[in-house]
LUMVEX-87763 format. One record per residue: residue number from 1; residue in one letter; z, y, x negated of N, C-alpha, C in turn. Coordinates in Angstrom, 1 decimal. Atoms other than C-alpha are relative to their C-alpha. Example, Ala and Ser with C-alpha at 12.3 -4.5 7.8 and 13.67 -1.06 7.14 Angstrom:
residues 2
<tiba 1,'A',<0.0,-1.2,-0.9>,<7.8,-4.5,-12.3>,<0.0,1.2,-0.9>>
<tiba 2,'S',<0.0,-1.1,0.9>,<7.1,-1.1,-13.7>,<0.8,1.1,0.8>>
***
This chain:
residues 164
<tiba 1,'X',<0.7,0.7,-1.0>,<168.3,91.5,-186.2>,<-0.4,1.0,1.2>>
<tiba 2,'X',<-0.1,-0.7,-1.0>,<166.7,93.1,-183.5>,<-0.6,-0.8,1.0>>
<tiba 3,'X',<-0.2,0.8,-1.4>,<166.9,92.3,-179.9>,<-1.2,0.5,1.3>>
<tiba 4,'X',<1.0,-0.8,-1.1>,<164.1,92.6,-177.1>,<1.1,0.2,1.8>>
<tiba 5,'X',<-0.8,-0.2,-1.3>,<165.6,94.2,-173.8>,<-0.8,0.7,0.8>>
<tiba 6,'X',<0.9,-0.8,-1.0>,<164.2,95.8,-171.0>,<0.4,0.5,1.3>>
<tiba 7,'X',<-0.9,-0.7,-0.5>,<166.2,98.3,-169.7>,<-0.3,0.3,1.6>>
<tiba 8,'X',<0.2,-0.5,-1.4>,<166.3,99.4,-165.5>,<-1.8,1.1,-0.2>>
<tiba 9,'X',<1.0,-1.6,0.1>,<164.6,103.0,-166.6>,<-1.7,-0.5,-0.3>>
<tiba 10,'X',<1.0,0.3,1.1>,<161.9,101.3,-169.0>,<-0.6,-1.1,1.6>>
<tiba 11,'X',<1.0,0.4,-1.2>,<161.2,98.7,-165.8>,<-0.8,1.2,0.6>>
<tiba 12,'X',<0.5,-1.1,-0.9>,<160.6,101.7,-163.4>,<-1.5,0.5,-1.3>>
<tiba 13,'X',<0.7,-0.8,0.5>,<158.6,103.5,-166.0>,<-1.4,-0.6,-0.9>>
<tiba 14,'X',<0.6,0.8,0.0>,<156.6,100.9,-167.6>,<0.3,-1.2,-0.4>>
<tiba 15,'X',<-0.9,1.3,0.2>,<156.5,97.1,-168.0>,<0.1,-0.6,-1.3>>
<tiba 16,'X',<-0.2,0.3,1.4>,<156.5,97.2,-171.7>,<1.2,-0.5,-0.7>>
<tiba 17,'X',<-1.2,0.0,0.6>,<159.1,95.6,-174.1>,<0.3,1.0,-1.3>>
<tiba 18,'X',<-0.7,-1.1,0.4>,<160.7,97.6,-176.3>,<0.9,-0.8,-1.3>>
<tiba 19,'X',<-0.8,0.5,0.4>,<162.4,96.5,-179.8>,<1.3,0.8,-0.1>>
<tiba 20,'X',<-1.1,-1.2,0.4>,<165.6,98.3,-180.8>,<1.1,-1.1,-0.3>>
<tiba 21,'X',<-1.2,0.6,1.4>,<168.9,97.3,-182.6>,<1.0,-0.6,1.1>>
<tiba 22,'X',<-1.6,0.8,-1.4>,<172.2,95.4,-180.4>,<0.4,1.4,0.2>>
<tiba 23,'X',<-1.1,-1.3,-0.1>,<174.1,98.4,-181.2>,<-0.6,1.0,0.9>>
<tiba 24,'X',<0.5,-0.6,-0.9>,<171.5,100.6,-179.5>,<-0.3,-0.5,1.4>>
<tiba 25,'X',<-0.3,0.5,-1.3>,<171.6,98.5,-176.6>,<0.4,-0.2,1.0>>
<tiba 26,'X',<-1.1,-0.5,-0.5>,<174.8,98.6,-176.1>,<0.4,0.7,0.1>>
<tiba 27,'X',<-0.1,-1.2,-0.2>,<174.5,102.1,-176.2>,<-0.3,0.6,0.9>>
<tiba 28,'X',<0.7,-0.2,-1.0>,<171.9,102.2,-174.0>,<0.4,-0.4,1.9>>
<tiba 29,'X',<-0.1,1.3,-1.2>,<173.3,99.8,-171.5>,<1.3,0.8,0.2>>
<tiba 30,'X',<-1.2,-0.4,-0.6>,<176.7,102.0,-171.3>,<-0.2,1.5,0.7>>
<tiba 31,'X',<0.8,-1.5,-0.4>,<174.9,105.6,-171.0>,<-0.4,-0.5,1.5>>
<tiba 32,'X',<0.5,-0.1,-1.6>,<173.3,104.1,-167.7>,<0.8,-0.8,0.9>>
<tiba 33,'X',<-1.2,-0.3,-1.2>,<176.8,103.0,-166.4>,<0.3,0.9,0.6>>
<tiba 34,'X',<-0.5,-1.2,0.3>,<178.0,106.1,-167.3>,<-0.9,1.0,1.1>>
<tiba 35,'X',<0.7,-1.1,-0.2>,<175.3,108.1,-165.7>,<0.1,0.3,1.3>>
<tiba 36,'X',<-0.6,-0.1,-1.8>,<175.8,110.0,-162.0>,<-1.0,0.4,0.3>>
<tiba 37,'X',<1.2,-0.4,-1.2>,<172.9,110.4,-160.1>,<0.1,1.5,-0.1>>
<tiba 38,'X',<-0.3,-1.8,0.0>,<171.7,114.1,-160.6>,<-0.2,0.0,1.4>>
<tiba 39,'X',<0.3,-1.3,-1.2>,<171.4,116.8,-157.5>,<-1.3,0.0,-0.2>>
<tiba 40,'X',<2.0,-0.6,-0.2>,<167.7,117.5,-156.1>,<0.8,1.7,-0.3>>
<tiba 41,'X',<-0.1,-1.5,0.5>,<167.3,120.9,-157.3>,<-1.0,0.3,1.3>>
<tiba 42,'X',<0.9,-0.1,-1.3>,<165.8,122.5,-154.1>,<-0.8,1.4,-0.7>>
<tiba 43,'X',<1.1,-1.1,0.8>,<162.7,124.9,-154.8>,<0.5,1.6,0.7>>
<tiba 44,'X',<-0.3,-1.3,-1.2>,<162.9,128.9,-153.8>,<-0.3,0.1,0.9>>
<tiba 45,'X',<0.1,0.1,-1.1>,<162.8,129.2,-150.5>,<-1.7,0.9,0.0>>
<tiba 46,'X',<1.3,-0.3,-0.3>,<159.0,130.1,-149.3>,<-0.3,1.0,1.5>>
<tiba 47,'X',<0.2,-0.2,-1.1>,<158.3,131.9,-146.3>,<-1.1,-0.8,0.8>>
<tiba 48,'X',<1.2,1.0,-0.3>,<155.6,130.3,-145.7>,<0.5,-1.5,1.1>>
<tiba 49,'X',<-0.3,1.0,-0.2>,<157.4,127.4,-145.4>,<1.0,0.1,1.3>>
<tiba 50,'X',<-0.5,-0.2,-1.2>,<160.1,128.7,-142.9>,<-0.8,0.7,1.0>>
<tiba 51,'X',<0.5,-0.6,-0.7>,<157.4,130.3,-141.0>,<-0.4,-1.4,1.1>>
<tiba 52,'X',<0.6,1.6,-0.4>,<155.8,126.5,-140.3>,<1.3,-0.8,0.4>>
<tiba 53,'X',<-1.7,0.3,-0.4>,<159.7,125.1,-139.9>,<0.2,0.7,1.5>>
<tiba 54,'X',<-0.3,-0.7,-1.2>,<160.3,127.7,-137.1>,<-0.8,-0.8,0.8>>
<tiba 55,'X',<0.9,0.5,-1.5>,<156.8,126.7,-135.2>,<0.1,-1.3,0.0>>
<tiba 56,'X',<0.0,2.2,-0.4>,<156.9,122.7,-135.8>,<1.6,-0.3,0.3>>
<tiba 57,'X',<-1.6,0.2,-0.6>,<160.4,122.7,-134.8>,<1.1,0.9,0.3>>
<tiba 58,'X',<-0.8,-0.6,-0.7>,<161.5,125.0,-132.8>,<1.7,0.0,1.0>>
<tiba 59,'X',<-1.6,0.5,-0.5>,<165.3,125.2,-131.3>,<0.1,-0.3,1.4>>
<tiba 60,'X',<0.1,0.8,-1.0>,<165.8,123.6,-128.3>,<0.5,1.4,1.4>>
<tiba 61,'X',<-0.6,-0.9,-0.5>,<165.8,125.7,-125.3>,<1.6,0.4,0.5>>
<tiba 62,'X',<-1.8,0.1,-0.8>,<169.4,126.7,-123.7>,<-0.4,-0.2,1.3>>
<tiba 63,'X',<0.0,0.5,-1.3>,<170.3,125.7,-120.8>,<0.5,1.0,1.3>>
<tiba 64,'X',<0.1,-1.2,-0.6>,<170.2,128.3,-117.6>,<1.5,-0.1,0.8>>
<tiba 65,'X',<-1.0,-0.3,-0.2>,<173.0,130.0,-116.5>,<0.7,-0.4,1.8>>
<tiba 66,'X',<-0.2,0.1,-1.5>,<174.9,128.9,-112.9>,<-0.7,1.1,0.4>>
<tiba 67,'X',<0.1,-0.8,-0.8>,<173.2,130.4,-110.4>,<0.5,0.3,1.1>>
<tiba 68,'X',<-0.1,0.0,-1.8>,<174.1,131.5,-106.5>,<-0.9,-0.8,0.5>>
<tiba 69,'X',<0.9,0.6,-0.9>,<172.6,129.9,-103.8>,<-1.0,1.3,0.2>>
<tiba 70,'X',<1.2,-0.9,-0.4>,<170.4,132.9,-103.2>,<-1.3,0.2,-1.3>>
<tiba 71,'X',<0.7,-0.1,1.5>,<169.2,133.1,-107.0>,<-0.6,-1.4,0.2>>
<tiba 72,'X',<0.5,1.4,0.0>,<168.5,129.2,-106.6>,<-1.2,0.2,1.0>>
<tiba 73,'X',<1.1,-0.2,-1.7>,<166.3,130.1,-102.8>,<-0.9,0.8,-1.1>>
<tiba 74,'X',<1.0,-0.3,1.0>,<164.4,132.5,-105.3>,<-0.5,-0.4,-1.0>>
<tiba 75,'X',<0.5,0.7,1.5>,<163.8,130.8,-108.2>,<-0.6,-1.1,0.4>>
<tiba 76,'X',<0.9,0.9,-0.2>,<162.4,127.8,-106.2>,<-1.1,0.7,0.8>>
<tiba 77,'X',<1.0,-0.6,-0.8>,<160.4,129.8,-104.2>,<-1.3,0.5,-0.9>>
<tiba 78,'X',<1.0,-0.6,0.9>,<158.6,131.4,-107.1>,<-0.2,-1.2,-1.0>>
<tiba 79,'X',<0.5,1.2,0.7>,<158.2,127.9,-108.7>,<-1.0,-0.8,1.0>>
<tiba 80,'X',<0.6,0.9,-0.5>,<156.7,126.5,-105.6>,<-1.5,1.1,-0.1>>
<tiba 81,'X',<0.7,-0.6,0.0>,<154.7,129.4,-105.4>,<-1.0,0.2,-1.2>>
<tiba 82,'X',<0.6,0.2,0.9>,<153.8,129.2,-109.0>,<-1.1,-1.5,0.1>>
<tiba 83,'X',<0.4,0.9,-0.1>,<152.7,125.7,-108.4>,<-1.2,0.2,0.8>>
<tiba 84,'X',<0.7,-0.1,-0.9>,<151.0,126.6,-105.4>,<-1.7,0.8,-0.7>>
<tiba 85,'X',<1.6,-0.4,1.0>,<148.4,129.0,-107.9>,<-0.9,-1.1,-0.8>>
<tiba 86,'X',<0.4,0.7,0.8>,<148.0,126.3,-110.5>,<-0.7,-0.9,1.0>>
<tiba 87,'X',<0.9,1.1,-0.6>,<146.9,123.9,-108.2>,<-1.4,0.5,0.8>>
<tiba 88,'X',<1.3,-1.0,-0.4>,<144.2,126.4,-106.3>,<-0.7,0.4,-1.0>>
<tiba 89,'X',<0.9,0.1,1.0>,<142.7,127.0,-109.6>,<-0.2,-1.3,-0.6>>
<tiba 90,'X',<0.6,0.8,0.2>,<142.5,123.7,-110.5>,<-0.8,-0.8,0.5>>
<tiba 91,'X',<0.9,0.8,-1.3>,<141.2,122.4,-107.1>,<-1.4,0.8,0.0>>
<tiba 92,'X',<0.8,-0.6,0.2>,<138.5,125.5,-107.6>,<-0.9,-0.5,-0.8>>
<tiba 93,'X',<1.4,0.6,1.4>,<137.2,124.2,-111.3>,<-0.3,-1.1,0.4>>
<tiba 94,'X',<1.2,1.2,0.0>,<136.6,121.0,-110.1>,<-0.6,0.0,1.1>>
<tiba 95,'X',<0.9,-0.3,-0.9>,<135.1,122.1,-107.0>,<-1.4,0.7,-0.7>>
<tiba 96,'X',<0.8,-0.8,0.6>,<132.9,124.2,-109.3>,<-0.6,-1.2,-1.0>>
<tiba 97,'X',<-0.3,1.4,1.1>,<132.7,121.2,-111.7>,<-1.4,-0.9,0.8>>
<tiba 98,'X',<0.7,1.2,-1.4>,<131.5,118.9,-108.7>,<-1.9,0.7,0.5>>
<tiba 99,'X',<1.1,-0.5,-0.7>,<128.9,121.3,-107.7>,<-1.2,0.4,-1.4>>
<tiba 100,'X',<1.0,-0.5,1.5>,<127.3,122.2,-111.6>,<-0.5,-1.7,0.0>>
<tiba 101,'X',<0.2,1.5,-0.3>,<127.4,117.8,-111.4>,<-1.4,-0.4,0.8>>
<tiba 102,'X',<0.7,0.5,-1.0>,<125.5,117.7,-108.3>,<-1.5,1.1,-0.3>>
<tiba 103,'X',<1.3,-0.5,-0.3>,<123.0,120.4,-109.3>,<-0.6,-0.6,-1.0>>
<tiba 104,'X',<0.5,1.1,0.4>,<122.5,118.4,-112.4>,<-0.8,-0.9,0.2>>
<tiba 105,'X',<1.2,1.3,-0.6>,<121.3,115.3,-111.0>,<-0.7,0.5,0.8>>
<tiba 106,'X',<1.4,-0.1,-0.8>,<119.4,117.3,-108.6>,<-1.0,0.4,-0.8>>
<tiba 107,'X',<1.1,-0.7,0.8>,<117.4,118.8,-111.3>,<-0.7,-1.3,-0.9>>
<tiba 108,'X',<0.7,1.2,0.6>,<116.7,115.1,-112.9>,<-0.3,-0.8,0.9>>
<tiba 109,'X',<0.9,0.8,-0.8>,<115.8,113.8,-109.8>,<-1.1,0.9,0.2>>
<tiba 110,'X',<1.1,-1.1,0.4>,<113.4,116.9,-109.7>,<-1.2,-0.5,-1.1>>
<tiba 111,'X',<0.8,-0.3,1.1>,<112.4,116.8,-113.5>,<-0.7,-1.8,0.4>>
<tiba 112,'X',<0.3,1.2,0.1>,<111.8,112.7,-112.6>,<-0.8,-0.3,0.8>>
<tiba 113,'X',<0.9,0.0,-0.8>,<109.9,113.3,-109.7>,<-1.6,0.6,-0.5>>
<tiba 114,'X',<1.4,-0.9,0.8>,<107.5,115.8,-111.4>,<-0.3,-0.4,-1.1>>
<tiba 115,'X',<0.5,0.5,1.0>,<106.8,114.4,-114.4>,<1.2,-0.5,-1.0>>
<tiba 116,'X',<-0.5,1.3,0.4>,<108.0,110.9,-115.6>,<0.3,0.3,-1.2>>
<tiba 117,'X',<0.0,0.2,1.4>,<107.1,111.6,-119.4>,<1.6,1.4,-0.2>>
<tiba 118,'X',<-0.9,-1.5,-0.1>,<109.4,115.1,-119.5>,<1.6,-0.5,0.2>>
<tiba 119,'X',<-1.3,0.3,-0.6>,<112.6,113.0,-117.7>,<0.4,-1.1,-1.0>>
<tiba 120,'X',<-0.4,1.3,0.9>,<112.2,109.9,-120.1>,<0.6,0.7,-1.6>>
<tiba 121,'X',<-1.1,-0.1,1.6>,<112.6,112.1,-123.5>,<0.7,1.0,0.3>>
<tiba 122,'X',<-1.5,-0.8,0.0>,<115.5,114.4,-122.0>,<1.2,-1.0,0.0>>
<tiba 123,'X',<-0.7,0.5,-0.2>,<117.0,111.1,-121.0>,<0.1,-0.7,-1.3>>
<tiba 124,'X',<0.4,0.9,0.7>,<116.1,109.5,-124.4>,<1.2,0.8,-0.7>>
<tiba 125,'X',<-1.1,-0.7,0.8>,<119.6,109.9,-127.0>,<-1.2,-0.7,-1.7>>
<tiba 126,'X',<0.2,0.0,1.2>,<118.1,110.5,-130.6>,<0.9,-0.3,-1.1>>
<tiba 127,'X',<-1.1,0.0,0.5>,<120.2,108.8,-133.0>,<0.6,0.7,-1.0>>
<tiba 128,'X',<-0.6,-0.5,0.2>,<120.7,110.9,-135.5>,<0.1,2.2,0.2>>
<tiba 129,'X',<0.4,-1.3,-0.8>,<120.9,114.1,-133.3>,<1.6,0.6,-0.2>>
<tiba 130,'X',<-1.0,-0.3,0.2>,<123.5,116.3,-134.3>,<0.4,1.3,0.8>>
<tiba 131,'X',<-0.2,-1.0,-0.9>,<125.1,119.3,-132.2>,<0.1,1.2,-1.2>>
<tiba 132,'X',<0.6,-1.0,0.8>,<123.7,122.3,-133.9>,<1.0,1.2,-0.4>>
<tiba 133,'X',<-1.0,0.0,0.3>,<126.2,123.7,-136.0>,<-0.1,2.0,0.1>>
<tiba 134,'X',<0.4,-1.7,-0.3>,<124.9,128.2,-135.7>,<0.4,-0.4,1.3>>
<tiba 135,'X',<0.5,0.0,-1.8>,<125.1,127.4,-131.3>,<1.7,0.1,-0.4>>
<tiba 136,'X',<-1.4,-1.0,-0.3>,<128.4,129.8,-130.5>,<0.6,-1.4,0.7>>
<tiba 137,'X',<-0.7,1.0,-0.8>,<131.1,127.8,-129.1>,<0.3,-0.2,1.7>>
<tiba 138,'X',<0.0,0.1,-1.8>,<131.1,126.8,-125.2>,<1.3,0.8,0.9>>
<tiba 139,'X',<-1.1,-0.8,-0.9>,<133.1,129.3,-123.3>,<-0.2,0.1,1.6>>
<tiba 140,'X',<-0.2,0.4,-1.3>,<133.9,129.3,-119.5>,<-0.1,1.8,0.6>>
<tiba 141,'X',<0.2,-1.3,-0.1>,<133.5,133.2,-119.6>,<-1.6,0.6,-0.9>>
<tiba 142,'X',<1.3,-0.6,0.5>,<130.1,135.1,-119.8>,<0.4,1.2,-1.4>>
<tiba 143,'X',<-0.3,-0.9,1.2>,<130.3,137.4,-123.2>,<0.2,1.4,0.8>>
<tiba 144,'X',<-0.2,-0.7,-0.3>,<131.3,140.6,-122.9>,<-1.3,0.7,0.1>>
<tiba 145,'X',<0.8,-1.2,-0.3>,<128.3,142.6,-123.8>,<-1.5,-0.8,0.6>>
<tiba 146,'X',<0.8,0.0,-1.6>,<126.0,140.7,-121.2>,<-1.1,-0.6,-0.6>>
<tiba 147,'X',<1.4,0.5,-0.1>,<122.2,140.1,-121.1>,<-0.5,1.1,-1.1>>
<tiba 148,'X',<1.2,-1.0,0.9>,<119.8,142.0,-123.6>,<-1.1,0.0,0.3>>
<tiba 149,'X',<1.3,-0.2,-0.7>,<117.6,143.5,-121.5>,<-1.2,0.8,-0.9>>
<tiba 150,'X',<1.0,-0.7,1.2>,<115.9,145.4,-124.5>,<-1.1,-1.2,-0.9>>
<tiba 151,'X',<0.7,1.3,1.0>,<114.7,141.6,-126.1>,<-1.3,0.0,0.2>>
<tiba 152,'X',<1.4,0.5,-0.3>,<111.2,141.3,-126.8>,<-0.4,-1.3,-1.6>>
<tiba 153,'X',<0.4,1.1,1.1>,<110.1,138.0,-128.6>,<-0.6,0.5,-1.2>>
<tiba 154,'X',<1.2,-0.4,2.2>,<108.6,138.4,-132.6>,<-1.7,-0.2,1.0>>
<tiba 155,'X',<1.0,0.6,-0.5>,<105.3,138.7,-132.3>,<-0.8,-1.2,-1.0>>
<tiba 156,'X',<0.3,0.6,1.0>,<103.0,135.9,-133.1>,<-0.8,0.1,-1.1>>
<tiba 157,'X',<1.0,0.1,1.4>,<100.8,135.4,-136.6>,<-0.8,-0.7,0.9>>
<tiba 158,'X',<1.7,0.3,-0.1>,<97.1,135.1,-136.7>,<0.0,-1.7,0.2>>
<tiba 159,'X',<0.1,1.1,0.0>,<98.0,131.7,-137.1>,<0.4,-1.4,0.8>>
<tiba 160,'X',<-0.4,0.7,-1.0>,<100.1,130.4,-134.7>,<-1.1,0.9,1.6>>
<tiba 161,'X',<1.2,-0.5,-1.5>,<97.5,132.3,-132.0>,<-1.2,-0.5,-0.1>>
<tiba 162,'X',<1.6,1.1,0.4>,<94.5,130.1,-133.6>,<0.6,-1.1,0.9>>
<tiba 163,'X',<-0.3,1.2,0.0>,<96.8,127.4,-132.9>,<0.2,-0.2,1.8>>
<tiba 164,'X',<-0.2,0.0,-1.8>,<97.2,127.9,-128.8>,<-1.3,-0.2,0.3>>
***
């Protein structure tokens, strides 16, 4: 006679039944008493991997050594003083910020004054207008090698000079 059963493993793996004999059942059913949870086998170590390990989780700093009171007078001093830079350059960019802002709107109360049609399609958003994927990325520093004072535009075809 054979018996339908449907072992742990056979759930996990799929939900099919399965004939087989008593005796193999009860073979089957003592083997996964019996059985001890294997060990993860860990892979060869990668560098790769401890390289990414090191930067995403770095060790926590230590903690600084007693100082004197005179070491402490210096070491705040050159923190306030640190502080004191950071904040003068960033009171600067947005002074700088404030004033690229303000020449902005002067130049669309300008372009709006002089001509209406010119201010309506700068202000008009195109929906599907995409930011032009060749245009170098926005930097806060002029390039190194400058202006190209040598540039002379292409010249144009017979065709586009009909067309002017």
């Amino acid at each position: 006679p054979l018996t339908t059963i449907r072992p742990q493993s056979f759930l996990l793996r799929a939900r099919t039944k399965k004939q087989i004999s008593p005796q193999a059942a009860q073979k089957l059913a003592q083997k996964q008493k019996t059985k001890t949870p294997k060990k993860a086998v860990q892979a060869p170590a990668d560098s790769r991997y401890e390289i990414m390990k090191r930067i995403l989780y770095q060790t926590p700093k230590t903690e600084m050594p007693p100082m004197t009171e005179e070491e402490l007078e210096r070491h705040e001093i050159i923190e306030r003083a640190w502080k004191l830079l950071m904040r003068n350059r960033r009171e600067a960019r947005e002074r700088e910020l404030q004033a690229k802002f303000r020449k902005m709107k002067q130049a669309n109360r300008e372009l709006e004054r002089t001509s209406l049609t010119l201010f309506k399609a700068a202000q008009s958003m195109q929906p599907n207008t995409r930011f032009p994927k060749q245009m170098k990325i926005p930097t806060e520093t002029p390039p190194l090698s400058g202006w190209n004072y040598t540039y002379t535009p292409p010249k144009a075809s017979e065709n586009e000079q009909e067309m002017r």
